[in-house]
PyMOL Python script that loads the backbone (N, CA, C, O; Angstrom):
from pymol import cmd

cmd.read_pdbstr("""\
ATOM      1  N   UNK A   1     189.109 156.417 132.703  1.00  0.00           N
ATOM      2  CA  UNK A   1     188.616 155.661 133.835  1.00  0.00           C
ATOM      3  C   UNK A   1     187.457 154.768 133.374  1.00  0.00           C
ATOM      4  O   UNK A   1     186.364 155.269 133.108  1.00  0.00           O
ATOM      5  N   UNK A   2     187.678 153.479 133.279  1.00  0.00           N
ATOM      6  CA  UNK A   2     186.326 152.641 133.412  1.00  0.00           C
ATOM      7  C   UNK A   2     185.303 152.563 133.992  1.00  0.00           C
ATOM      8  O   UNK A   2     185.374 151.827 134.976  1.00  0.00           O
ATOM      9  N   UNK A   3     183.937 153.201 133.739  1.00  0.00           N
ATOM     10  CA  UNK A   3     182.878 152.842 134.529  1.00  0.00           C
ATOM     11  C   UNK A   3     182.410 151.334 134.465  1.00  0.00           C
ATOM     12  O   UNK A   3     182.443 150.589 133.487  1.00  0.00           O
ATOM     13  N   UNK A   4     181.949 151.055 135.797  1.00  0.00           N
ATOM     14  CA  UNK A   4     181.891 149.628 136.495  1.00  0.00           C
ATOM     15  C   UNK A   4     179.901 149.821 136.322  1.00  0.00           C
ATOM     16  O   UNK A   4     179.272 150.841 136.602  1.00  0.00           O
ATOM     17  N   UNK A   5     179.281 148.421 135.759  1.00  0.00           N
ATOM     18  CA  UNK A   5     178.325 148.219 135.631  1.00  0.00           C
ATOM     19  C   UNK A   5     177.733 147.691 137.264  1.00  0.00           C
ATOM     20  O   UNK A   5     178.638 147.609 138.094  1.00  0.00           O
ATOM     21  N   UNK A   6     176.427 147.364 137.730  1.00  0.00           N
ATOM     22  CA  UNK A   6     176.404 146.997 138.952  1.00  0.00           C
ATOM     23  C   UNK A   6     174.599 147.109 138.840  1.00  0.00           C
ATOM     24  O   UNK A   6     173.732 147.857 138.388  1.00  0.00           O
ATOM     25  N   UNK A   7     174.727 145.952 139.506  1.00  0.00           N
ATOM     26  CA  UNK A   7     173.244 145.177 139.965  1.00  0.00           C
ATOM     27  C   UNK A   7     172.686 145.267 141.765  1.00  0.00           C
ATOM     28  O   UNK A   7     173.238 144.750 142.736  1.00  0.00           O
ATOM     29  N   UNK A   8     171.564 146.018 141.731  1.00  0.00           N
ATOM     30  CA  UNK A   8     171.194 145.919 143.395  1.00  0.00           C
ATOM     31  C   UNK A   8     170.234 145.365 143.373  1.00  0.00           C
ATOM     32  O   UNK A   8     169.851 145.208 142.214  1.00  0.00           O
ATOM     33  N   UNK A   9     169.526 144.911 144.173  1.00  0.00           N
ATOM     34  CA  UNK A   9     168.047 144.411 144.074  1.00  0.00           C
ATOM     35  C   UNK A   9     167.632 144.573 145.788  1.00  0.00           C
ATOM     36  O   UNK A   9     168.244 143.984 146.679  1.00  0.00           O
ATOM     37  N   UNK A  10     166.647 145.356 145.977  1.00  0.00           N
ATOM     38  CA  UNK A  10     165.994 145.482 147.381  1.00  0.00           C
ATOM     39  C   UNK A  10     165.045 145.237 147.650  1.00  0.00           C
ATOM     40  O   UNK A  10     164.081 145.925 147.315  1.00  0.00           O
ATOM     41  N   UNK A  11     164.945 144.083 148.410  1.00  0.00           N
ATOM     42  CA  UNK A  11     163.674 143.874 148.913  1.00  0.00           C
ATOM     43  C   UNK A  11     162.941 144.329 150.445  1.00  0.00           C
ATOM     44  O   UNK A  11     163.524 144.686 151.469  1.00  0.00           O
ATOM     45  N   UNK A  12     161.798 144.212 150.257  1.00  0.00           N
ATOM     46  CA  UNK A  12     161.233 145.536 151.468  1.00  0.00           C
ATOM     47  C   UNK A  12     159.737 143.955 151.672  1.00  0.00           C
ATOM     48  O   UNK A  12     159.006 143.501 150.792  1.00  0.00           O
ATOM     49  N   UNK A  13     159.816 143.621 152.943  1.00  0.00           N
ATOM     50  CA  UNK A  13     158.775 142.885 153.720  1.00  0.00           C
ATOM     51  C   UNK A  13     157.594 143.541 153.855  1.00  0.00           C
ATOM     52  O   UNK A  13     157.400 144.685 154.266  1.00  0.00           O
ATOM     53  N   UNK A  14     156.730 142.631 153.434  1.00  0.00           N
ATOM     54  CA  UNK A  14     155.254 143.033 154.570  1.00  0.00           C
ATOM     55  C   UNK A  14     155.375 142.937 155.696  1.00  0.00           C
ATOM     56  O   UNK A  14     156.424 142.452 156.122  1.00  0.00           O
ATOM     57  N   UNK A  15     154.434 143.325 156.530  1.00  0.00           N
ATOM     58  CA  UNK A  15     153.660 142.526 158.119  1.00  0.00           C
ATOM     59  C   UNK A  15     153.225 141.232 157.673  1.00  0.00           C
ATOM     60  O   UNK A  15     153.652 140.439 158.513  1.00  0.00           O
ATOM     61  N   UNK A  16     152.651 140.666 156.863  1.00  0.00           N
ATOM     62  CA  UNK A  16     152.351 139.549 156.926  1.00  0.00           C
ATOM     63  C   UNK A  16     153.093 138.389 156.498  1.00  0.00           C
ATOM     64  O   UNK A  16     152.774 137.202 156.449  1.00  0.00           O
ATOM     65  N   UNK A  17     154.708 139.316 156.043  1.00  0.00           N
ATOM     66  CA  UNK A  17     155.341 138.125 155.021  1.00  0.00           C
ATOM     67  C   UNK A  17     155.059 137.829 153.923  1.00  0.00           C
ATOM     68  O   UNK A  17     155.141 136.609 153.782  1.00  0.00           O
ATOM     69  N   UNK A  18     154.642 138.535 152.707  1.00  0.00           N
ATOM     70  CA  UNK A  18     154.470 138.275 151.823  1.00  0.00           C
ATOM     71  C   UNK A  18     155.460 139.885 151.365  1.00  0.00           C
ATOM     72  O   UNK A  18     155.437 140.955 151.974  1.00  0.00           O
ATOM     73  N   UNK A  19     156.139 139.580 150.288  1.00  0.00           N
ATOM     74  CA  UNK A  19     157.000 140.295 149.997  1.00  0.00           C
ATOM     75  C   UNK A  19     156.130 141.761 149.252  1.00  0.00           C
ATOM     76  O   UNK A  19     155.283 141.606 148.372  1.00  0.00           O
ATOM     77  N   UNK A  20     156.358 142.550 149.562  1.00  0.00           N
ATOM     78  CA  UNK A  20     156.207 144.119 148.893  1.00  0.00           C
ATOM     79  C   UNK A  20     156.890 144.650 147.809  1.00  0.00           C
ATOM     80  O   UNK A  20     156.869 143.986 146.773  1.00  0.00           O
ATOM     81  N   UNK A  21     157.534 145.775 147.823  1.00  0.00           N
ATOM     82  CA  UNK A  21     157.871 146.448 146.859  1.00  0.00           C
ATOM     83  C   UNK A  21     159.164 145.757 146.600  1.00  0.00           C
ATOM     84  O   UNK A  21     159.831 145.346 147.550  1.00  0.00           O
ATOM     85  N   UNK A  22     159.598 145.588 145.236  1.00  0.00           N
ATOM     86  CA  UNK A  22     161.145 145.143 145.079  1.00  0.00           C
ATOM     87  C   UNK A  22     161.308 145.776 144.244  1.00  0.00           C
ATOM     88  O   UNK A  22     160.388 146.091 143.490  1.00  0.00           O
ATOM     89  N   UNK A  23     162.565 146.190 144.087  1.00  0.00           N
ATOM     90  CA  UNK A  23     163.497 146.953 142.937  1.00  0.00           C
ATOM     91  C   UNK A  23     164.719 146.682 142.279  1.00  0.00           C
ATOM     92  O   UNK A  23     165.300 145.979 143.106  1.00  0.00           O
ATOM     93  N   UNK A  24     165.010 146.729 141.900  1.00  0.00           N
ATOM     94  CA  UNK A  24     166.135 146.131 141.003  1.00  0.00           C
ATOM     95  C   UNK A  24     166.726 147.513 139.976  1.00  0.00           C
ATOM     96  O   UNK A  24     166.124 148.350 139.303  1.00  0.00           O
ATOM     97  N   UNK A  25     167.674 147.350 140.152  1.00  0.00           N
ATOM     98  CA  UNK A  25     168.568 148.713 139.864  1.00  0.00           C
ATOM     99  C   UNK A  25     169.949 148.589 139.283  1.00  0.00           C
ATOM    100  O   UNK A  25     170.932 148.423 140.005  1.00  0.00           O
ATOM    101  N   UNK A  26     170.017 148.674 137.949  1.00  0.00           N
ATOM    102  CA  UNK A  26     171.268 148.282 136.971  1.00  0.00           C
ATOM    103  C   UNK A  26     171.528 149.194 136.263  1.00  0.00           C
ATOM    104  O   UNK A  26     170.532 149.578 135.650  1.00  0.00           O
ATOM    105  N   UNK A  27     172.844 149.999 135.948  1.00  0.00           N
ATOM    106  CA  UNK A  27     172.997 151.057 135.362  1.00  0.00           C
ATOM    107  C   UNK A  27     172.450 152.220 135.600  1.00  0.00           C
ATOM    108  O   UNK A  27     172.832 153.061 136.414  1.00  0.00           O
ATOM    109  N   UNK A  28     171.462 152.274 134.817  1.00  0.00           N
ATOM    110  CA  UNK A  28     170.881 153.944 134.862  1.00  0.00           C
ATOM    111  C   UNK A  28     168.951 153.378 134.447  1.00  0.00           C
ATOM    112  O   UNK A  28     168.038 154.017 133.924  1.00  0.00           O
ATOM    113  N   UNK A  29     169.006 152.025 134.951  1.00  0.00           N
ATOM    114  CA  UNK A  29     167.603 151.510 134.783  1.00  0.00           C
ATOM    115  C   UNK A  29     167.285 151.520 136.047  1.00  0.00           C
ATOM    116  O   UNK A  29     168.145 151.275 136.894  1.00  0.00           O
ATOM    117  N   UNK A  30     165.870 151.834 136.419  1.00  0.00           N
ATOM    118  CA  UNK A  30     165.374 151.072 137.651  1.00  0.00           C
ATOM    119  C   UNK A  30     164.215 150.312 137.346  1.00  0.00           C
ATOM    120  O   UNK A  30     163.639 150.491 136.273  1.00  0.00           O
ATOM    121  N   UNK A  31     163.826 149.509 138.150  1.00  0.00           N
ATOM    122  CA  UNK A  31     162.527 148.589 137.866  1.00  0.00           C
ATOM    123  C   UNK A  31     162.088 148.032 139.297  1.00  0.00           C
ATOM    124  O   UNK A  31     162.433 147.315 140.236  1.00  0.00           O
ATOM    125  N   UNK A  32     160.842 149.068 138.683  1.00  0.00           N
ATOM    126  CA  UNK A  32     159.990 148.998 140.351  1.00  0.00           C
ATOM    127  C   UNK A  32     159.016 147.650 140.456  1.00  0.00           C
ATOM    128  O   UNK A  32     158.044 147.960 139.768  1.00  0.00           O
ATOM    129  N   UNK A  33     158.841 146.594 140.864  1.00  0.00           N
ATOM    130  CA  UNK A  33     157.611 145.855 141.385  1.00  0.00           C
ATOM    131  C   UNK A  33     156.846 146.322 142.883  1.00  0.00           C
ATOM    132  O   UNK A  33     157.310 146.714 143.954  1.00  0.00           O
ATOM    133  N   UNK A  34     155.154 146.023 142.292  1.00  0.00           N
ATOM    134  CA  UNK A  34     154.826 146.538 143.952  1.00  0.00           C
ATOM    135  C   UNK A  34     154.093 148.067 143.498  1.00  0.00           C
ATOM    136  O   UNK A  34     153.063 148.523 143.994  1.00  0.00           O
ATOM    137  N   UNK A  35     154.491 148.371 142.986  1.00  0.00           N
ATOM    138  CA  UNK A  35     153.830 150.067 143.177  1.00  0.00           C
ATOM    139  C   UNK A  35     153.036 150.748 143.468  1.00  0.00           C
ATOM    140  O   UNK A  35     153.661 150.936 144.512  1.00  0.00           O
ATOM    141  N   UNK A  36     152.052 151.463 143.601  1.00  0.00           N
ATOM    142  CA  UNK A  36     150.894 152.285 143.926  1.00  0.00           C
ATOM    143  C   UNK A  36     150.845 153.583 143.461  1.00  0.00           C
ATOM    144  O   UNK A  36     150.161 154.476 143.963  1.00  0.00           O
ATOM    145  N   UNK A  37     151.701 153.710 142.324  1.00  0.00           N
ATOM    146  CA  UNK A  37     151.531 154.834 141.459  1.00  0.00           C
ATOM    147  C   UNK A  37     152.591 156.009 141.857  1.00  0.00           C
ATOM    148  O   UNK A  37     153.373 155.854 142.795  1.00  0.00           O
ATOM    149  N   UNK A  38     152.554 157.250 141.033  1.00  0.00           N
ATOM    150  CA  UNK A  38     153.830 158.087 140.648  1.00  0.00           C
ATOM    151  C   UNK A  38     152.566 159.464 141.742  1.00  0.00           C
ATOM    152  O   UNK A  38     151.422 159.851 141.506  1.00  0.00           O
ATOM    153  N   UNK A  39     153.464 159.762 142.787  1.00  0.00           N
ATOM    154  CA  UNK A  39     153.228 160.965 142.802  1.00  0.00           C
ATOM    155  C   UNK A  39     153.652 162.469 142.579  1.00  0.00           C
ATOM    156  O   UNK A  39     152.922 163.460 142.591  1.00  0.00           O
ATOM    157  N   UNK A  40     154.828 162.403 142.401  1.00  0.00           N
ATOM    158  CA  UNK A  40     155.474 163.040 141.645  1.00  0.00           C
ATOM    159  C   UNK A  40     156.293 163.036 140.418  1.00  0.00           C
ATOM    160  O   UNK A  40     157.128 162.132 140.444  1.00  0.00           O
ATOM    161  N   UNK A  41     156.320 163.763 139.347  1.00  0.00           N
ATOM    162  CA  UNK A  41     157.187 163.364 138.043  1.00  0.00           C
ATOM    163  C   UNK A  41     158.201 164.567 137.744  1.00  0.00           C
ATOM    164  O   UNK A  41     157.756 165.674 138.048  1.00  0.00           O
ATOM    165  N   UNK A  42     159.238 164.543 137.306  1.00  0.00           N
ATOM    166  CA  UNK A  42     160.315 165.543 136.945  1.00  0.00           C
ATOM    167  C   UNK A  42     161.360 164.960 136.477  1.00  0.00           C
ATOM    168  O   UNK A  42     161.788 163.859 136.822  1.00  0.00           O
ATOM    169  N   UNK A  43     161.777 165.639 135.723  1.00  0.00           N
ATOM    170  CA  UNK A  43     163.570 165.277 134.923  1.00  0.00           C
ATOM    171  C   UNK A  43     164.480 165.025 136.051  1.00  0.00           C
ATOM    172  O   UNK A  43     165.468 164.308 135.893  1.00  0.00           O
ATOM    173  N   UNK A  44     164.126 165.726 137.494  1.00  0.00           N
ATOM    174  CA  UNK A  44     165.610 165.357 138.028  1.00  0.00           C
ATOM    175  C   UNK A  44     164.798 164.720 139.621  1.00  0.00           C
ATOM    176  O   UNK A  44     165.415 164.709 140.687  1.00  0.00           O
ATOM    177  N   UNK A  45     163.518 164.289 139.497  1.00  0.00           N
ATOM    178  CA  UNK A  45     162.863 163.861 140.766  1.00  0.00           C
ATOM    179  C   UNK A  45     161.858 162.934 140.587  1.00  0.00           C
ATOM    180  O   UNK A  45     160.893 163.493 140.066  1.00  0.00           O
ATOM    181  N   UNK A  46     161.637 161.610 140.816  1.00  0.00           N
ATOM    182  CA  UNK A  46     160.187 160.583 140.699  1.00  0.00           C
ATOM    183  C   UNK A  46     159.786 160.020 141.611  1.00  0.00           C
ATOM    184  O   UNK A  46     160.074 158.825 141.678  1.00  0.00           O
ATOM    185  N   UNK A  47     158.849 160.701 142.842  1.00  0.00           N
ATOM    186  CA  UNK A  47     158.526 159.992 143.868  1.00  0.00           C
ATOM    187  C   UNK A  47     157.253 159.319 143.765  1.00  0.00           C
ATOM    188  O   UNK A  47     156.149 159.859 143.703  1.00  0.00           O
ATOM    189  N   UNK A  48     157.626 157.585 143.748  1.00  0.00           N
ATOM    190  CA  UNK A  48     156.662 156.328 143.623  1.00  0.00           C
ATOM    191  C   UNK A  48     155.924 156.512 145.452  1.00  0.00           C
ATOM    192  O   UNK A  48     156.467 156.977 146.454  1.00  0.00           O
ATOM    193  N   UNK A  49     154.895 156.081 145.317  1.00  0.00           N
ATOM    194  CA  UNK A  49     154.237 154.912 146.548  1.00  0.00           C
ATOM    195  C   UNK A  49     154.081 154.086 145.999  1.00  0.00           C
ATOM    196  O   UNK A  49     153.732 153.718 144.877  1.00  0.00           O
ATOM    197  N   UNK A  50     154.570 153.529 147.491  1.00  0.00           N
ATOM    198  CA  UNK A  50     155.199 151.787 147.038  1.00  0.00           C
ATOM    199  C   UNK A  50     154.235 151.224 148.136  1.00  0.00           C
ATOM    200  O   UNK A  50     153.484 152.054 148.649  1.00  0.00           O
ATOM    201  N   UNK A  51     154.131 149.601 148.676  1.00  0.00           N
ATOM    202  CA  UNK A  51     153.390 149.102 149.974  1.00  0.00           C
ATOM    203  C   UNK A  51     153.868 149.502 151.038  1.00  0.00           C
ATOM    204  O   UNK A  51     153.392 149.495 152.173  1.00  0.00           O
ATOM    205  N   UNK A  52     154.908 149.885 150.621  1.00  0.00           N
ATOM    206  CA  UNK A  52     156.044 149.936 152.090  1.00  0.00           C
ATOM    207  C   UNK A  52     156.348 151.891 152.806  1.00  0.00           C
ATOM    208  O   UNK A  52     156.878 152.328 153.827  1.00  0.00           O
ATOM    209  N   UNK A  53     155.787 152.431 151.806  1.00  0.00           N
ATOM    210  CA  UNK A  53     155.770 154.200 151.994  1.00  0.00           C
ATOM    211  C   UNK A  53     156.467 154.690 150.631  1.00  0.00           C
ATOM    212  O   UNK A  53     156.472 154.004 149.609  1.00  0.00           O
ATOM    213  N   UNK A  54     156.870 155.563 150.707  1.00  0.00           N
ATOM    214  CA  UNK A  54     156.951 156.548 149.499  1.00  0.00           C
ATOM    215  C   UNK A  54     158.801 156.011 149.092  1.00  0.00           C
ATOM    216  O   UNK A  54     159.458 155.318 149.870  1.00  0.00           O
ATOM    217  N   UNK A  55     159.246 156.443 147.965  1.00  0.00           N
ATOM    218  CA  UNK A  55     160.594 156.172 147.386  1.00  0.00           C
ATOM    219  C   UNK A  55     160.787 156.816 145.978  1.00  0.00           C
ATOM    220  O   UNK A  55     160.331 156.670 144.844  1.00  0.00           O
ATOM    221  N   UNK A  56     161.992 157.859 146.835  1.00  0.00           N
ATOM    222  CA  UNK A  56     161.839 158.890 145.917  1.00  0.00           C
ATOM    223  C   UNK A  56     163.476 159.036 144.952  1.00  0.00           C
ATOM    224  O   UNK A  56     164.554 159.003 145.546  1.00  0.00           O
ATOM    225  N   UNK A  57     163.389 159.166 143.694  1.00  0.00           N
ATOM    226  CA  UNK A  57     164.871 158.590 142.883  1.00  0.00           C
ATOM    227  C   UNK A  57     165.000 159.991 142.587  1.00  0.00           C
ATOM    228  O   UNK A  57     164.072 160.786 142.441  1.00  0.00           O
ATOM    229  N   UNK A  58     166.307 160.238 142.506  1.00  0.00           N
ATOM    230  CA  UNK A  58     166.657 161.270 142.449  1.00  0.00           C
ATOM    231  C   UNK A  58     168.027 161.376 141.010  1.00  0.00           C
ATOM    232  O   UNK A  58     168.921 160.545 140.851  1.00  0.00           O
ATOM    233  N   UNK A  59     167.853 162.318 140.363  1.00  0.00           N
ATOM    234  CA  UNK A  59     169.226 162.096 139.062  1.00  0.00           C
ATOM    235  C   UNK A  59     168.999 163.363 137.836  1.00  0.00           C
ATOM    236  O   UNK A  59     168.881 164.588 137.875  1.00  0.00           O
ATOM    237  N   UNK A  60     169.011 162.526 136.974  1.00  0.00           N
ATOM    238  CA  UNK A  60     169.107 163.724 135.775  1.00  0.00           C
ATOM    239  C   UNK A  60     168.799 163.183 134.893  1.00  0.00           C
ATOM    240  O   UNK A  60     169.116 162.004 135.051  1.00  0.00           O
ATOM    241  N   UNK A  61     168.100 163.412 133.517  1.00  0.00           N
ATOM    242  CA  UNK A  61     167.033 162.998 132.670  1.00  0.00           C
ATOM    243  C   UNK A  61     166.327 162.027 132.875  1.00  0.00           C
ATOM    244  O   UNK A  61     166.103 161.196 131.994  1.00  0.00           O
ATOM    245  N   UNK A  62     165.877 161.957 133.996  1.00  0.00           N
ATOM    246  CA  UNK A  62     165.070 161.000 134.531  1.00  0.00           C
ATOM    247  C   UNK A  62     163.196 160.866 133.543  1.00  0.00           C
ATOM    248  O   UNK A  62     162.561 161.841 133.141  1.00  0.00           O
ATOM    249  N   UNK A  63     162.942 159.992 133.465  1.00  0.00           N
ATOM    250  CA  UNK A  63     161.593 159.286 132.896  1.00  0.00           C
ATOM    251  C   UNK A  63     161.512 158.169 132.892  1.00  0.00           C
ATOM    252  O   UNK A  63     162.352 157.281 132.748  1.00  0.00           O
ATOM    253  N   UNK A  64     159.798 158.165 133.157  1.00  0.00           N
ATOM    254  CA  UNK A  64     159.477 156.607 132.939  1.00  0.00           C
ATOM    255  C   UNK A  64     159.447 155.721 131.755  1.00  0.00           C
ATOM    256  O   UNK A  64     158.616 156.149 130.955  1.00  0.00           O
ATOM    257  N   UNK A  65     159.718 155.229 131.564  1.00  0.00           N
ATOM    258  CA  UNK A  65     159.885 154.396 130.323  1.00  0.00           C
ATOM    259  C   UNK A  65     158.607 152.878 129.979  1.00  0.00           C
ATOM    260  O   UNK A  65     158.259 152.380 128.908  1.00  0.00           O
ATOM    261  N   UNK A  66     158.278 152.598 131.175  1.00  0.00           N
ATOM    262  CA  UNK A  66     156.923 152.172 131.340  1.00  0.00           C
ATOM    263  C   UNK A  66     156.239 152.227 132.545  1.00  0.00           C
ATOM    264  O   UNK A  66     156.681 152.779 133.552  1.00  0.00           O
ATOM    265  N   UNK A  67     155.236 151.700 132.465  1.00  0.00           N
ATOM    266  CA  UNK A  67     154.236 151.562 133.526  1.00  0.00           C
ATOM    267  C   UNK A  67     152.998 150.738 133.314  1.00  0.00           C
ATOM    268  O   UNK A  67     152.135 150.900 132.451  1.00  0.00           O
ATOM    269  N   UNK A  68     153.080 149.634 134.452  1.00  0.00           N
ATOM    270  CA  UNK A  68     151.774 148.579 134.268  1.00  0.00           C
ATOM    271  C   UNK A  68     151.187 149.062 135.626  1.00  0.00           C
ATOM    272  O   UNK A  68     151.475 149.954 136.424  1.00  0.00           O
ATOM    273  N   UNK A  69     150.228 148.077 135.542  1.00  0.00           N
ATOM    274  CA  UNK A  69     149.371 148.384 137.089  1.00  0.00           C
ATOM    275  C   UNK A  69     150.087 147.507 138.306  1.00  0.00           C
ATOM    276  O   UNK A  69     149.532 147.325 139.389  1.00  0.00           O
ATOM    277  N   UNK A  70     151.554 146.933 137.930  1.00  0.00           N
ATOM    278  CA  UNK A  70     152.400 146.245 138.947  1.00  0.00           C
ATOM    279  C   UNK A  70     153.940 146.454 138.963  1.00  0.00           C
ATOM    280  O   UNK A  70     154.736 146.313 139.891  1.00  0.00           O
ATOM    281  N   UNK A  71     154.137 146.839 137.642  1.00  0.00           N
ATOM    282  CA  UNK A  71     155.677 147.739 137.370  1.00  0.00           C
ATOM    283  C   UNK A  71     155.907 148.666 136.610  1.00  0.00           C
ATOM    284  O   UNK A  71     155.353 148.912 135.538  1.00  0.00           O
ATOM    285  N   UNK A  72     156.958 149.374 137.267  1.00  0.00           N
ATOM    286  CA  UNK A  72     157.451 150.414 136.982  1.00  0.00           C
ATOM    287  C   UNK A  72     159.264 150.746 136.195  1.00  0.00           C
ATOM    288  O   UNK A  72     160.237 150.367 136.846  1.00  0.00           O
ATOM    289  N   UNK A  73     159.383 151.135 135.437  1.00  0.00           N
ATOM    290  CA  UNK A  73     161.091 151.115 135.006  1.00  0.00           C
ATOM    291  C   UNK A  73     161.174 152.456 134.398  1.00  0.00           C
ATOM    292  O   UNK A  73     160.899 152.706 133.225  1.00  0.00           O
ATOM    293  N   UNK A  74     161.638 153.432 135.431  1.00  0.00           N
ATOM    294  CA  UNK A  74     162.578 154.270 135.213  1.00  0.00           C
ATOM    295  C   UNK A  74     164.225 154.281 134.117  1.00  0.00           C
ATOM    296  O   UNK A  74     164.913 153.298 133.845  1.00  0.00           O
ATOM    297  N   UNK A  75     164.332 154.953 133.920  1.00  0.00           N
ATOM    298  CA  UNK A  75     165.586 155.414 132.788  1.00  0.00           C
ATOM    299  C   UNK A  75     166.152 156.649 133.311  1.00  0.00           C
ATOM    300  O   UNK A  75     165.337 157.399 133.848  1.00  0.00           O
ATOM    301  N   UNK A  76     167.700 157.134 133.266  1.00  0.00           N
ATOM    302  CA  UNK A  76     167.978 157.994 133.417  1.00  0.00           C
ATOM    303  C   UNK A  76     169.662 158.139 134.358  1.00  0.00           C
ATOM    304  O   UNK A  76     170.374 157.187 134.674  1.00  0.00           O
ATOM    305  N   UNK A  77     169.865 159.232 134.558  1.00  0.00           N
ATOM    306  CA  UNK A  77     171.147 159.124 135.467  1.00  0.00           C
ATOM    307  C   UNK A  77     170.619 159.215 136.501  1.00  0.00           C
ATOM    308  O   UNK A  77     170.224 160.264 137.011  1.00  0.00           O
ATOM    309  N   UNK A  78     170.511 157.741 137.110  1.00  0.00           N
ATOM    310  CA  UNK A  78     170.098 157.617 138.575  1.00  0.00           C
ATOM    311  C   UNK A  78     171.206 158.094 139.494  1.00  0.00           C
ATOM    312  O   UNK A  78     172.303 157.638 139.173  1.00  0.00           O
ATOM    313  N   UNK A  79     171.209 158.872 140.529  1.00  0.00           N
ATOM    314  CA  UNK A  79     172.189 159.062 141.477  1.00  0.00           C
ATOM    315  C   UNK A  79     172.159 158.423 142.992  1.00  0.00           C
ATOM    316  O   UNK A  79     173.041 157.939 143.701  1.00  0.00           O
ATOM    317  N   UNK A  80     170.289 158.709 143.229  1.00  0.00           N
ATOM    318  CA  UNK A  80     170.477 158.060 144.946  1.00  0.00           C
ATOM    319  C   UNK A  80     169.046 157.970 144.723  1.00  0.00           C
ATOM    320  O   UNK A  80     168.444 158.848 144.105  1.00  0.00           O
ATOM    321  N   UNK A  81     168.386 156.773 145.283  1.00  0.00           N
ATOM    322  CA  UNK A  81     167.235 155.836 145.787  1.00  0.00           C
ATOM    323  C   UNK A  81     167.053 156.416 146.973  1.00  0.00           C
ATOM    324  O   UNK A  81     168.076 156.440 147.657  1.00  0.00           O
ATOM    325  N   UNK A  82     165.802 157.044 147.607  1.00  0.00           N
ATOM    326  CA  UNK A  82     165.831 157.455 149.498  1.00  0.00           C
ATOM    327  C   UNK A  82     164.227 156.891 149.439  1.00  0.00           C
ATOM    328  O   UNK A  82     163.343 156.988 148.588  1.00  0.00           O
ATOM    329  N   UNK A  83     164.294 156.324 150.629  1.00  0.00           N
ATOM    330  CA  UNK A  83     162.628 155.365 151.150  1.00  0.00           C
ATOM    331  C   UNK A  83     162.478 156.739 152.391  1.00  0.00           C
ATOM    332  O   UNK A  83     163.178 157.199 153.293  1.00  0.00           O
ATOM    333  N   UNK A  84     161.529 156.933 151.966  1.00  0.00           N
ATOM    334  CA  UNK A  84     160.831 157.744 153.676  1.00  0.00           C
ATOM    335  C   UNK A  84     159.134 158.210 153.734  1.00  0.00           C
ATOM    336  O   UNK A  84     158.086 157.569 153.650  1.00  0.00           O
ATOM    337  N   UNK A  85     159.468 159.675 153.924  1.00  0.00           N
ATOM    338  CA  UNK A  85     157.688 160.011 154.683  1.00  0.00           C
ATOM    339  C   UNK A  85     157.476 160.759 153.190  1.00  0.00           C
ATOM    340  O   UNK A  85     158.181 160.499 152.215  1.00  0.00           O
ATOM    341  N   UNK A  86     156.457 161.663 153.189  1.00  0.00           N
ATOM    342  CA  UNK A  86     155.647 162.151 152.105  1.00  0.00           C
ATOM    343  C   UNK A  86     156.568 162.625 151.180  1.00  0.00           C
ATOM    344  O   UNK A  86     156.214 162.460 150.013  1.00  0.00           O
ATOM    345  N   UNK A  87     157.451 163.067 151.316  1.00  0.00           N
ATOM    346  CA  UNK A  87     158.447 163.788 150.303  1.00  0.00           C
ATOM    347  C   UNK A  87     159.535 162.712 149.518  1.00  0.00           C
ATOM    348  O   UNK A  87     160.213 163.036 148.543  1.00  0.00           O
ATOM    349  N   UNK A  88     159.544 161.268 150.210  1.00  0.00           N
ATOM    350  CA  UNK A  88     160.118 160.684 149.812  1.00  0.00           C
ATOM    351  C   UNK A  88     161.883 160.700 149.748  1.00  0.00           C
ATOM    352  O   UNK A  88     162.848 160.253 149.129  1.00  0.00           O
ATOM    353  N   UNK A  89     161.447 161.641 150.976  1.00  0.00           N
ATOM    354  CA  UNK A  89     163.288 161.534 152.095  1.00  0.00           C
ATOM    355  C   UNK A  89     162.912 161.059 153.190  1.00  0.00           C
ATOM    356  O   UNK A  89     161.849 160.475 153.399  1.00  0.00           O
ATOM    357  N   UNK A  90     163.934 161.330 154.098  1.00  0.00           N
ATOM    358  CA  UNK A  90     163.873 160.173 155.422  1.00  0.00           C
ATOM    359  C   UNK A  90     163.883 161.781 156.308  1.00  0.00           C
ATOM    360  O   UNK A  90     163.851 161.808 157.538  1.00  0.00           O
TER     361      UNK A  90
END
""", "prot")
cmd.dss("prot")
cmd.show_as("cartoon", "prot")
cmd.util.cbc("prot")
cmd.orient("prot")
C-alpha cells in the first residue's frame, strides 16, 4: 500500500486581526509559528500554548527538533492535532 504525503496548514485569528498561531503539518513534521512555549513534553504527548489556547499533538516518538522564541517543529509519528482548555483536548 502506498503511503500518500500531505500538507495542512491552519490558521487561527486574533481579536484584532492580526494572525496568531499557524501550523503547518507535512508528514510526520509539524511547525508551530506563534508559540508561548511547551508545557508539556513526552514521546507520545507535546502540549504547546499558543495565542489562541493550548494545542496538544499527540503520536509516537514524538520530539522537538527545534525551538526559537517564535517557532516550533516537532518530529515524529504525528497522529491527531486537538486545540482546547488546559490539557490540550476539547
Amino acid at each position: 500500500m502506498k503511503k500518500h504525503r500531505f500538507k495542512t496548514e491552519l490558521i487561527s485569528p486574533l481579536s484584532d486581526g492580526a494572525f496568531g498561531t499557524r501550523l503547518s503539518l507535512t508528514g510526520n513534521t509539524l511547525l508551530m509559528e506563534n508559540h508561548r512555549g511547551i508545557t508539556e513534553l513526552g514521546s507520545e504527548r507535546i502540549v504547546i500554548s499558543g495565542s489562541d489556547g493550548n494545542l496538544c499533538v499527540w503520536g509516537e516518538g514524538l520530539r522537538v527538533e527545534a525551538m526559537t522564541e517564535h517557532q516550533l517543529l516537532i518530529r515524529g509519528k504525528i497522529q491527531s492535532v486537538d486545540f482546547g482548555g488546559e490539557n490540550g483536548s476539547k
